[in-house]
BAFI-3210 file (N, C-alpha, C; in Angstrom, 3 decimals, decimal comma, padded with zeros to 6 digits):
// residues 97
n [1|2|3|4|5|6|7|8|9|10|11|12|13|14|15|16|17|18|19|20|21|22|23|24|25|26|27|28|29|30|31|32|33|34|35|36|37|38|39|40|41|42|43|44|45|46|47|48|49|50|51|52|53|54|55|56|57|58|59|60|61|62|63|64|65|66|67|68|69|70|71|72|73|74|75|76|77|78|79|80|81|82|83|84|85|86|87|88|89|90|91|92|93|94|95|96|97]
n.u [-019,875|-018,205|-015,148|-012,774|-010,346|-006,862|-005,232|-002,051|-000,170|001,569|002,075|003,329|005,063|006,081|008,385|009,131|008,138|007,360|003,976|002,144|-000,435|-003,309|-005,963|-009,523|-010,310|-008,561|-008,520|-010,580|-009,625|-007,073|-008,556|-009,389|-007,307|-006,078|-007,951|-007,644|-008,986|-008,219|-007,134|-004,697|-001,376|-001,293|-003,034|-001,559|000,966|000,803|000,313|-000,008|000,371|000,333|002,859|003,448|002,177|000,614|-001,166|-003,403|-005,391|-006,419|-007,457|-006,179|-002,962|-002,552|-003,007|-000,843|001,406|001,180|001,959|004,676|005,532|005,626|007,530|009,677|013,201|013,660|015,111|015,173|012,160|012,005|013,736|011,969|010,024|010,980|011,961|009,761|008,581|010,591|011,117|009,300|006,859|003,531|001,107|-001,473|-002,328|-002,233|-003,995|-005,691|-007,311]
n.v [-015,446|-013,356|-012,976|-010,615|-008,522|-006,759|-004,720|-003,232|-001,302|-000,280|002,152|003,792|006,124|006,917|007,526|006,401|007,254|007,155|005,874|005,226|003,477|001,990|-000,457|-001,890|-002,722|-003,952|-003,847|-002,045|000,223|000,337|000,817|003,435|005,034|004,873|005,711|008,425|009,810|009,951|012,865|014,977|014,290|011,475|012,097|014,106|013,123|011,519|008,777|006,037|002,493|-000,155|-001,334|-003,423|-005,049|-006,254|-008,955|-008,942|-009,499|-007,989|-004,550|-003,255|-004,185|-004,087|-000,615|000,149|-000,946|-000,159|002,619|002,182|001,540|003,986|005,453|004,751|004,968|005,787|003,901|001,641|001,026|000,767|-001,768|-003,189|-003,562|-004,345|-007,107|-008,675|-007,527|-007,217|-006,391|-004,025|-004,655|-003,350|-004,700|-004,892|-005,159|-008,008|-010,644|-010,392|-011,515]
n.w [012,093|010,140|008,947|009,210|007,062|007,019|005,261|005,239|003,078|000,424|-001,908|-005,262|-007,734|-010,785|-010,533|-007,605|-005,521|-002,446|-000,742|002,346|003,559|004,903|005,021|004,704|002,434|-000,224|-002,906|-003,682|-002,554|-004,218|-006,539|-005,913|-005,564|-008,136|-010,140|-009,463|-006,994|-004,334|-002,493|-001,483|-000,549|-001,983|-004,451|-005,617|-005,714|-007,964|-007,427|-007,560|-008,374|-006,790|-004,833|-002,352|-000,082|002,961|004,690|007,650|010,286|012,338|013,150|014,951|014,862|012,047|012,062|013,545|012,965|009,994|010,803|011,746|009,538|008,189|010,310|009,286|007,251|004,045|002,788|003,480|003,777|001,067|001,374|002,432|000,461|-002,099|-001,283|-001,268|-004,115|-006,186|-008,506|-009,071|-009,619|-010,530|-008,533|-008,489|-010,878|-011,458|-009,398|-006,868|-004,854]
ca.u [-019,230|-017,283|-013,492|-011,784|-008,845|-007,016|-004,246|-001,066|000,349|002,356|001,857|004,287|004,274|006,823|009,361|009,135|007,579|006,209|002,594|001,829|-001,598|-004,143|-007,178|-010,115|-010,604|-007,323|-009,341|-011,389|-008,531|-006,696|-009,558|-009,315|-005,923|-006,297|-009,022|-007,181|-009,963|-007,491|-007,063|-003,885|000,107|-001,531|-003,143|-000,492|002,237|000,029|000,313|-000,939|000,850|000,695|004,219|003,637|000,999|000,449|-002,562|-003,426|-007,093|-006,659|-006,929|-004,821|-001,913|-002,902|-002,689|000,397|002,283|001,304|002,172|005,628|006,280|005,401|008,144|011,103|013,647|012,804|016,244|014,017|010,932|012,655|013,710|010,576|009,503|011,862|011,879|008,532|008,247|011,825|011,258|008,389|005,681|001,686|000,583|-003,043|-002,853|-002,386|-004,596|-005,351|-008,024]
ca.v [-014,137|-012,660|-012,749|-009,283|-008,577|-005,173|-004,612|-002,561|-001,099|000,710|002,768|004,442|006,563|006,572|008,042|005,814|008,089|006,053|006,330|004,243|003,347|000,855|-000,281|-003,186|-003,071|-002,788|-003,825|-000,533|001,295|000,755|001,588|005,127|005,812|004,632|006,590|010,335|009,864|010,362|014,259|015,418|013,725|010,469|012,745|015,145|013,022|010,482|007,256|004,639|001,784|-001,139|-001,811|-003,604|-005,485|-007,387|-008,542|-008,464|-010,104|-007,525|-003,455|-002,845|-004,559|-003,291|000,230|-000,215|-001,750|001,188|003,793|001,575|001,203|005,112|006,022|003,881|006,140|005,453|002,869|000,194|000,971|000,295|-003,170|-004,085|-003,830|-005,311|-008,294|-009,223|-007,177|-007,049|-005,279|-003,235|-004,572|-003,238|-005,849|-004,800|-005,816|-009,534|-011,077|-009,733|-012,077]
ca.w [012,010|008,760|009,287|008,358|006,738|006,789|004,896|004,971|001,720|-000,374|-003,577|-005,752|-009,020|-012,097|-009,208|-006,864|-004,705|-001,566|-000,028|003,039|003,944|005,915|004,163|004,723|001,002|-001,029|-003,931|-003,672|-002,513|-004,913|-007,586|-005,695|-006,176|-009,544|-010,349|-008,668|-005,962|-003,093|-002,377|-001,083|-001,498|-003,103|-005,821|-005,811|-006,689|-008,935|-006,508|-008,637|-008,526|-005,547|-004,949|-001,831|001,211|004,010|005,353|009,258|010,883|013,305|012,909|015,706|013,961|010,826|011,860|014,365|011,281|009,336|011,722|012,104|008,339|008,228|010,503|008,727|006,090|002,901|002,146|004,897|003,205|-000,341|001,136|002,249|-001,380|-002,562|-000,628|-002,201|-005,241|-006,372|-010,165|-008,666|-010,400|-009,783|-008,218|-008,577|-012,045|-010,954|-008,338|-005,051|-004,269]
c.u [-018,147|-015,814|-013,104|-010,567|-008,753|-005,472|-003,428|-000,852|000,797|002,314|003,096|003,660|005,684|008,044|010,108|008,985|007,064|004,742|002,246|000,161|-002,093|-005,271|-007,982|-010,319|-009,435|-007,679|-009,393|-010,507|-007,892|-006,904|-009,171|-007,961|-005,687|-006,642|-008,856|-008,514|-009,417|-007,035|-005,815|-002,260|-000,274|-002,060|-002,210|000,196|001,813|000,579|-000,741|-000,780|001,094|001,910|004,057|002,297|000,552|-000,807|-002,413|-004,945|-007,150|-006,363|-005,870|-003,360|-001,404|-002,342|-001,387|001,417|002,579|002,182|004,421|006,384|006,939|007,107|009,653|012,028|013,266|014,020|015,007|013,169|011,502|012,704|013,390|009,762|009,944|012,192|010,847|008,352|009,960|012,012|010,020|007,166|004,018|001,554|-000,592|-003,063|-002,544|-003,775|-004,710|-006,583|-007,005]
c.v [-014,168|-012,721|-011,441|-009,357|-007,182|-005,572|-003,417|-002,275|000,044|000,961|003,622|005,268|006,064|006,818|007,522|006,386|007,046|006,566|005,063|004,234|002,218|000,929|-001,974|-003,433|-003,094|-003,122|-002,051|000,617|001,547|001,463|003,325|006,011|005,739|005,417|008,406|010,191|010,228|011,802|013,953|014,435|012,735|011,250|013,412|014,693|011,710|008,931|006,397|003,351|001,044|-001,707|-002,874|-004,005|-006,689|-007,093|-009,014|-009,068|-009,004|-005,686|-002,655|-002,937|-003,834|-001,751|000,173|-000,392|-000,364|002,268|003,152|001,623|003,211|005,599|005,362|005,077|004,957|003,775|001,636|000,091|000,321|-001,628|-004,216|-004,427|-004,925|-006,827|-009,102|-008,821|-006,723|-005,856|-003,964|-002,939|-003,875|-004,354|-005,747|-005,385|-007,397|-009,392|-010,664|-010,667|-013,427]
c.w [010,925|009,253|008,518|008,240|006,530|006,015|004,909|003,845|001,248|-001,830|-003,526|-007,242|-009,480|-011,529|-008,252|-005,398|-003,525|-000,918|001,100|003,313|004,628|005,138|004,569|003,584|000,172|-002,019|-004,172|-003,459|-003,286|-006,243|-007,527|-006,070|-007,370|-010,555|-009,611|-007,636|-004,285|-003,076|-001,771|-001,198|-002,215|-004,503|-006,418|-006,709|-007,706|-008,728|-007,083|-008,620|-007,147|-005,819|-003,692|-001,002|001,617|004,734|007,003|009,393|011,885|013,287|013,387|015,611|012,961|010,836|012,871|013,088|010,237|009,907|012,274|010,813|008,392|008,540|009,822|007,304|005,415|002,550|003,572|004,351|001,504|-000,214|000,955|000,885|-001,794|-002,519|-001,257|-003,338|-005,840|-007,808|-009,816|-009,166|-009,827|-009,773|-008,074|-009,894|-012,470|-009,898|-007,155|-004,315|-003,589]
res [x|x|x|x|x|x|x|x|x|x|x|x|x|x|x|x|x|x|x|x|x|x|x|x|x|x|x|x|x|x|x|x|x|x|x|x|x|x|x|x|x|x|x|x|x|x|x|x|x|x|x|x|x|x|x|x|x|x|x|x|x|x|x|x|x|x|x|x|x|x|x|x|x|x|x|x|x|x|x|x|x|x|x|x|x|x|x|x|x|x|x|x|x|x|x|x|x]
***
């Protein structure tokens, strides 16, 4: 049996707009946001950029986590960035494997 991975994550634009999400692919996900393929505030405000993500073996986590980052003001959510991505690089355009 396959092991899954889900990941948590956070996109931004030129703003620093945040977008939270849950994803088993963040490869592919992030292609989509990449690519304007996401309809509604990720297209809107042109969420492009992986600022942020943690992976999880378990969806229930995964989306819990989400639904946890979700409700945090934005100065908490900032830190969490920060903490790992300090200059706020895309980290899609490194390695995600």
């Amino acid at each position: 049996m396959e092991d899954k991975q889900y990941y948590v994550y956070m996109m931004s634009n030129y703003s620093k707009t945040l977008y939270v999400g849950v994803t088993n692919n963040l490869i592919r996900r992030v292609y989509e946001h990449k690519q304007k393929l996401i309809e509604g505030f990720a297209g809107r405000y042109n969420i492009t950029k992986l600022v942020y993500f943690e992976v999880s073996a378990d969806i229930n986590v995964a989306i819990s986590r989400e639904k946890q980052i979700k409700g945090w003001v934005r100065k908490k959510k900032i830190a969490l960035i920060e903490s790992m991505n300090p200059e706020w690089n895309d980290l899609s355009e490194g390695s995600l494997e």
